[in-house]
N, C-alpha and C positions, 0 to 999 in steps of 0.2 A: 504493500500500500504506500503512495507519493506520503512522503512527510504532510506534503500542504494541506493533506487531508486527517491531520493526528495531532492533537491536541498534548503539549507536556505533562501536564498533570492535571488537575482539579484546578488550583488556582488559577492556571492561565487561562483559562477555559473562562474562568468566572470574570476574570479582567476584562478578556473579550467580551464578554455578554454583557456586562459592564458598563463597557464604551460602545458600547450597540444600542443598549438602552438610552443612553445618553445621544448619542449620533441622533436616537430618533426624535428626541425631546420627549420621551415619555416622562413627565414629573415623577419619581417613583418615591410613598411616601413613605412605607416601610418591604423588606425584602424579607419572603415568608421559605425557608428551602426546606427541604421533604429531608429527612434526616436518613439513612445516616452519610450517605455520598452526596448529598446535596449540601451539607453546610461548609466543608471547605472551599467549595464552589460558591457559595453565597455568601460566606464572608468577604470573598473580594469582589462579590458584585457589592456588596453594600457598601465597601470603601472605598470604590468607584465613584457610587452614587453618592456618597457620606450621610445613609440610612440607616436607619436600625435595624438588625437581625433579629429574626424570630425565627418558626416554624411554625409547619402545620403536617401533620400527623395522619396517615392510614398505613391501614394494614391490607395483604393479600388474603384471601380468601383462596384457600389450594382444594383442589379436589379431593375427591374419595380416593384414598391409598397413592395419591402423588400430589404431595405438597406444595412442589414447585409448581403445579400449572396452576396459577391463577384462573377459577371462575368467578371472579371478580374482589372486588376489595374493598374496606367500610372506613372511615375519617371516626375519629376521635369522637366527633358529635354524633356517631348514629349513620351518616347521611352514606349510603353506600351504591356501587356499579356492579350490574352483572354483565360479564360477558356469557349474555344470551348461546352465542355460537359453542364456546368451551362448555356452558350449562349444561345443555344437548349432549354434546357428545361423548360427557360422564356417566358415572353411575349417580349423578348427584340427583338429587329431589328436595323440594322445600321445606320439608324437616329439616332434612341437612343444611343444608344451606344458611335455616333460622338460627341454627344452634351455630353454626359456627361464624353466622354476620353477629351475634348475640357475643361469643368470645374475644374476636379477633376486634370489634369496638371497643372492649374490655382492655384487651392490650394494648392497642392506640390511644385510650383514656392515659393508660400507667407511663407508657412511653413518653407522653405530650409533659403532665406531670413532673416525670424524672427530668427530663430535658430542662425543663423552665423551673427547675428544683423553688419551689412555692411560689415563681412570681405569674402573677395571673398572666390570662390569656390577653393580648394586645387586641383594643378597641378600632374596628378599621372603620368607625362608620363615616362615610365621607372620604375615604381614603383611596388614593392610586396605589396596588397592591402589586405588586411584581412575586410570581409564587414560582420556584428557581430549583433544578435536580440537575444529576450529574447527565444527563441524558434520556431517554425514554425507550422502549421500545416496545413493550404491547398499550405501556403506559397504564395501568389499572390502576395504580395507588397515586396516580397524577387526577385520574380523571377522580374516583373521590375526593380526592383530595379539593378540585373546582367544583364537584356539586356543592360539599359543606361551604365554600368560602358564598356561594352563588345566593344563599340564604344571610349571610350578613349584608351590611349597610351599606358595605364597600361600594367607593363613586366607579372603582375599575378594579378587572381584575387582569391583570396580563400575566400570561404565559411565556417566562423565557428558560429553555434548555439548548445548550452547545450542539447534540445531534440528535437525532433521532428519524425513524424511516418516513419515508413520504405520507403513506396511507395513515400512520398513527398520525402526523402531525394536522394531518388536513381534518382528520376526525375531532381530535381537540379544536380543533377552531370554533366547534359550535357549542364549547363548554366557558369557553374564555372569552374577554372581551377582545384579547390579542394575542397573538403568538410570535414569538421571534424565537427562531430556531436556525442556528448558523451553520447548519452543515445537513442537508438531509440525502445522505447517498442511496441510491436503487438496491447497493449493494451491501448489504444492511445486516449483518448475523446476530451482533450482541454490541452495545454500549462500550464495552471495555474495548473493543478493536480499533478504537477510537482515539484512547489514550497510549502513550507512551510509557507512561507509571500511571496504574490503576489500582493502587492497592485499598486491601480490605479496610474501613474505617472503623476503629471500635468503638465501643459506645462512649467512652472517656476522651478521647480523641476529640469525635464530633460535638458532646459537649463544652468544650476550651472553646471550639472559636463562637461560642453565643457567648463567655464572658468579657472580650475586648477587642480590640481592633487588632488584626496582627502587624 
């Protein structure tokens, strides 16, 4: 893969989206990133923008006996996405499903939480919201992630992530007020193909950069 197409790590990624945001004059009044590869990424979009760092929170919802394949995923508040087509072609049923949109909101409550170790949730009402990952690619815990934001007061919500495939990205357009996505290749496998250093972020990690500017 051409370099031109590979991002150094997380922060340059987030530089870049950054001055993208900026180039476009989007006023951005706080930066919300999806933890835990989204906040080294959003830490430097937000001291780009010189905004405050937050988060917002979902979880994946995995199928019957394979975890990893997201049938959709629930945001901290309840507000959850199903991928209808993955649904289907589970052994999954609405039982299932309740019990585990029922859990996995559970976990994104504790997560949100831990992350924002006691300090309340950030007040967007009114606000140009920039909501910020290390990239997308069926994108499930993104698209939760914009319903729950789609019920606050927020004046905007934009979407910015470094890559992600065409078809996710066009399908998010209709959850978001905006999307800026700087790289969307046909040739699409996984997010990390993307990076040069993609390493795993642990939970103490991505907590550091919500306490200061780096």
């Amino acid at each position: 893969m051409p370099d031109s197409l590979r991002f150094k790590d997380r922060t340059e990624a987030g530089t870049q989206l950054g001055e993208a945001l900026r180039e476009r004059e989007i006023d951005v009044d706080i930066v919300l990133a999806i933890p835990r590869g989204g906040l080294p990424l959003g830490r430097a979009v937000a001291d780009v923008l010189d905004a405050p760092l937050d988060i917002v929170v979902a979880s994946k919802i995995g199928a019957p006996g394979n975890p990893e394949l997201a049938i959709g995923a629930v945001a901290s508040d309840g507000s959850v996405w199903r991928n209808e087509e993955a649904f289907r072609g589970t052994r999954s049923n609405e039982e299932y499903f309740e019990r585990e949109r029922e859990k996995e909101a559970e976990n994104a409550r504790q997560k949100a939480d831990r992350y924002r170790g006691g300090r309340s949730e950030p007040d967007l009402t009114g606000k140009t919201v920039a909501v910020v990952d290390d990239g997308v690619a069926t994108g499930s815990t993104v698209r939760a992630c914009l319903q729950m934001l789609r019920k606050t007061d927020a004046h905007r919500v934009v979407l910015a992530v470094p890559v992600g495939p065409p078809d996710t990205v066009h399908e998010l357009q209709e959850l978001a007020d905006e999307v800026i996505c700087l790289k969307t290749p046909s040739s699409f496998m996984g997010v990390g193909q993307f990076y040069e250093r993609f390493d795993q972020v642990s939970d103490e990690e991505a907590m550091a950069y919500l306490e200061s500017p780096s």
